[in-house]
C-alpha positions as CSV (number, residue, x, y, z in Angstrom):
1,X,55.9,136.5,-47.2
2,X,55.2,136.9,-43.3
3,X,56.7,140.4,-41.8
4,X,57.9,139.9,-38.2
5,X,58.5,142.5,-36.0
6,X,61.0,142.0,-33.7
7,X,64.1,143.0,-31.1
8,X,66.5,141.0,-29.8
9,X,65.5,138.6,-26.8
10,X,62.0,140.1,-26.3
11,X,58.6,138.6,-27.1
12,X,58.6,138.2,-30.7
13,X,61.2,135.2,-29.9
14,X,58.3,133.4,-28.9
15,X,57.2,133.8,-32.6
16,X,60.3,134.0,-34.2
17,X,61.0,130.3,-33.1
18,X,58.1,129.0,-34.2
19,X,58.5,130.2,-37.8
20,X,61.8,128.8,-37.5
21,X,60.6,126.0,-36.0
22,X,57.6,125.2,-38.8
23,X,60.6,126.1,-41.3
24,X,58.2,128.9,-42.9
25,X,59.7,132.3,-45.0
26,X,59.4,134.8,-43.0
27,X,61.2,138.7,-43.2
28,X,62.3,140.0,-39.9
29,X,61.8,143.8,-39.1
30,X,64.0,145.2,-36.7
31,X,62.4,147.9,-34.2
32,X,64.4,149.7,-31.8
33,X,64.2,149.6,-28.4
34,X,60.1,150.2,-27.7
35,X,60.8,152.0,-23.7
36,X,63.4,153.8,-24.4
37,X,63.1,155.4,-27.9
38,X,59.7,157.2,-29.0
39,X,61.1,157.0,-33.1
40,X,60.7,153.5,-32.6
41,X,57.4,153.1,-30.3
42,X,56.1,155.8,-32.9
43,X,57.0,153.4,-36.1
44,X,55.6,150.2,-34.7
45,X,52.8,152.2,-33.9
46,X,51.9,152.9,-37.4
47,X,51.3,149.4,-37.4
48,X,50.5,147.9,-34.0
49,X,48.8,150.7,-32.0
50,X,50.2,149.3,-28.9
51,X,53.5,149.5,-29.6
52,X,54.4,146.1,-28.9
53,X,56.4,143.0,-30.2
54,X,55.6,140.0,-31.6
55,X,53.6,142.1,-34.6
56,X,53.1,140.1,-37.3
57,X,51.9,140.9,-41.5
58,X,50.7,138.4,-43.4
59,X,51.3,138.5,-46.7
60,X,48.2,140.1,-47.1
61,X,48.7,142.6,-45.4
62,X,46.7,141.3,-42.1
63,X,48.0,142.0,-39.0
64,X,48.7,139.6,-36.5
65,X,49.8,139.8,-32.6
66,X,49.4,138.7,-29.0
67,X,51.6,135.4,-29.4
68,X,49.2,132.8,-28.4
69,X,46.9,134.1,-31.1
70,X,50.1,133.3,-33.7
71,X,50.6,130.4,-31.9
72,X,47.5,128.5,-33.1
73,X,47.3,130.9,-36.4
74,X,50.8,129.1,-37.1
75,X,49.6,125.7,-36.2
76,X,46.5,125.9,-38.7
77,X,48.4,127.5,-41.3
78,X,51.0,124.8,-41.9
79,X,48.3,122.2,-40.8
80,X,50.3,120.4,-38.6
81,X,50.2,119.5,-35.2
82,X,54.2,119.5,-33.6
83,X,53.4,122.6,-31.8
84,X,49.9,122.7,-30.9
85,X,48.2,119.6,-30.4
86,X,44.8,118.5,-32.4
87,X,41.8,119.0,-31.3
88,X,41.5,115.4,-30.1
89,X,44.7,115.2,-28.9
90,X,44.6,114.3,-24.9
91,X,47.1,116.9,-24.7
92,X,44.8,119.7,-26.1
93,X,43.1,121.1,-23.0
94,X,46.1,121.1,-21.1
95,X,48.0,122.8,-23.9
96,X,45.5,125.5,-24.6
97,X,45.1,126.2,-20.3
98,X,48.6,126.4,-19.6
99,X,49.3,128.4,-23.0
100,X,46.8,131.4,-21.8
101,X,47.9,131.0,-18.5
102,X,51.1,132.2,-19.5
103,X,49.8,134.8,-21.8
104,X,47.4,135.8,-19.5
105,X,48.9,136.1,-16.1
106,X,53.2,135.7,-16.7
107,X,52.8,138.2,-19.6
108,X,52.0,140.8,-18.0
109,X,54.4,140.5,-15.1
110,X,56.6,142.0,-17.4
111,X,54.7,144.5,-19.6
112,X,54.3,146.1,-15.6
113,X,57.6,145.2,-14.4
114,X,59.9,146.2,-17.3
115,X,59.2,149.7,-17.3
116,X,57.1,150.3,-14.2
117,X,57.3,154.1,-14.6
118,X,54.9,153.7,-17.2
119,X,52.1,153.1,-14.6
120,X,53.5,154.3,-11.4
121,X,55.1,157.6,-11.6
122,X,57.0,158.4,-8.6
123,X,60.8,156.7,-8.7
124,X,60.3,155.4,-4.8
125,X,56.6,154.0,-5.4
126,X,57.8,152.5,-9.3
127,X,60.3,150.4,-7.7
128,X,58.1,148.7,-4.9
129,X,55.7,148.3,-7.3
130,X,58.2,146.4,-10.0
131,X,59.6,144.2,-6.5
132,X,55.9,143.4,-6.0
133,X,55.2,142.8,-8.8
134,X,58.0,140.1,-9.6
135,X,57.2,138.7,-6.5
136,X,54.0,137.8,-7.7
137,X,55.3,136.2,-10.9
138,X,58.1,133.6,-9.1
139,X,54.6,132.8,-7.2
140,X,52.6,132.5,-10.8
141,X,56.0,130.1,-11.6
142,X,55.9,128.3,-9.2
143,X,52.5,127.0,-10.2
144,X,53.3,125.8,-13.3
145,X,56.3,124.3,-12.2
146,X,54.0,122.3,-9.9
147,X,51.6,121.4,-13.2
148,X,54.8,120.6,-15.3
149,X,54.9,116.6,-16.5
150,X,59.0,117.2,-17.0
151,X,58.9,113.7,-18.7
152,X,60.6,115.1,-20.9
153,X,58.6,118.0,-21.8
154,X,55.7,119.9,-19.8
155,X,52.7,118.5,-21.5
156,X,54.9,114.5,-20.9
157,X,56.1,112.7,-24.2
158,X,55.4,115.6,-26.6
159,X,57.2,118.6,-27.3
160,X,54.8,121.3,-28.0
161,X,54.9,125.2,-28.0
162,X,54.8,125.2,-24.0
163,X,58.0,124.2,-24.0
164,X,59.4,127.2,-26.4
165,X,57.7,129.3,-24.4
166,X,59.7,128.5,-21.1
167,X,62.6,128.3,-22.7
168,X,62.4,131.7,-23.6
169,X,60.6,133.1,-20.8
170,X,63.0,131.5,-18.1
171,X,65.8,133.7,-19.8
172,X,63.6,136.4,-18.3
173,X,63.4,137.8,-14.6
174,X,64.3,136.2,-12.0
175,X,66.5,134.0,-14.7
176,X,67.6,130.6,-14.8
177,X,69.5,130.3,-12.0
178,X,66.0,130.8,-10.0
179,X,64.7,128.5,-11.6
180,X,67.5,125.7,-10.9
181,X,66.7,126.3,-7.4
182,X,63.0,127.1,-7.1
183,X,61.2,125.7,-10.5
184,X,63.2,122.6,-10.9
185,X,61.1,121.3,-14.1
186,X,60.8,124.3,-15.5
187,X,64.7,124.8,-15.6
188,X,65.0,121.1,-16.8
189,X,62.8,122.0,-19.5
190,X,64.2,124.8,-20.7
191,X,67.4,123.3,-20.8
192,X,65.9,120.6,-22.9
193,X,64.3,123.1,-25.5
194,X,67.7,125.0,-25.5
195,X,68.8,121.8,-27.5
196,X,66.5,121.7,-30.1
197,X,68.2,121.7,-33.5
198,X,65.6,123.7,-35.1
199,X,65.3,126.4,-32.9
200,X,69.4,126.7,-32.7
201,X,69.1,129.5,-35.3
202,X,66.7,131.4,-33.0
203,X,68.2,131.0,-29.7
204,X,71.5,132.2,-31.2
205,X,69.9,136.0,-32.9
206,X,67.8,136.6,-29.6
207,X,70.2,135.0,-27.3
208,X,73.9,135.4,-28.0
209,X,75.5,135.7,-24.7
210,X,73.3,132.7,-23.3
211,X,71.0,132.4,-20.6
């Protein structure tokens, strides 16, 4: 059986819904909250030397993270192609640019942002840092509002795992009332994905007071 580890609304919701989503067995491991209490930065430690959610075991014991890695580890372990188009698909190179865009350059807007005393020490200089910082990612958003098909779904006619991924990250700073104003097919997407019968489950555990 998979092992995920997870909290509440944070990254691993990005795998949680997939493994919902691809209707696999999966055990989910609670971890506490990973700025605020060393027991529990400690514990995931043990095994994720970073610290850091979505960890995933597989039942062999492998360990699996950074989410777009799981992504296409889910995709080729159920062999199927819902999420994360084939390799001939038209909709591949998009799919995989957008997808480590995300990763890549949103991601991290938040590892820096959430916690910035982590990286800038002094209380003044830590919070024109984070305002910087999330300055930058409604900029980053705003890009990939402009690449977004919205017709229904980023990639066009095909759902995919882009469109989990904004649906969770737009629940994020600067939330989804920014993007009703500023990303406009961005928010339509999300609200789309929110609608998804098979990630109802999901939504509800990380997100039960709603957007």
């Amino acid at each position: 059986m998979l092992t995920l580890f997870a909290r509440e609304g944070w990254g691993s919701t990005l795998v949680e819904a997939q493994l919902d989503w691809y209707g696999l067995d999966y055990r989910r491991e609670e971890v506490g909250d990973l700025f605020a209490s060393a027991e529990a930065r400690e514990n995931l430690s043990r095994v994720n030397p970073l610290a850091q959610v979505p960890t995933l075991v597989l039942p062999g014991g492998e360990i699996m993270t950074e989410s777009a890695a799981i992504t296409l580890y889910l995709a080729d372990l159920t062999g199927r192609t819902d999420l994360v188009p084939g390799p001939r698909e038209p909709e591949r190179p998009a799919f995989l640019r957008w997808l480590v865009f995300l990763v890549a350059n949103i991601y991290p807007t938040f590892t820096y942002a959430d916690d910035p005393t982590r990286f800038v020490a002094s209380r003044e200089a830590s919070a024109e840092f984070r305002a910087a910082v999330d300055q930058y990612a409604r900029r980053l958003w705003t890009v990939v509002d402009k690449a977004a098909s919205a017709q229904p779904w980023f990639l066009g006619q095909r759902f995919s795992a882009i469109d989990l991924y904004i649906a969770v990250m737009t629940r994020w700073r600067p939330g989804r009332d920014w993007f009703g104003t500023h990303a406009g097919r961005l928010h339509a997407i999300a609200l789309a994905a929110d609608q998804q019968d098979r990630l109802a489950e999901a939504w509800r555990r990380n997100f039960p007071a709603g957007a």
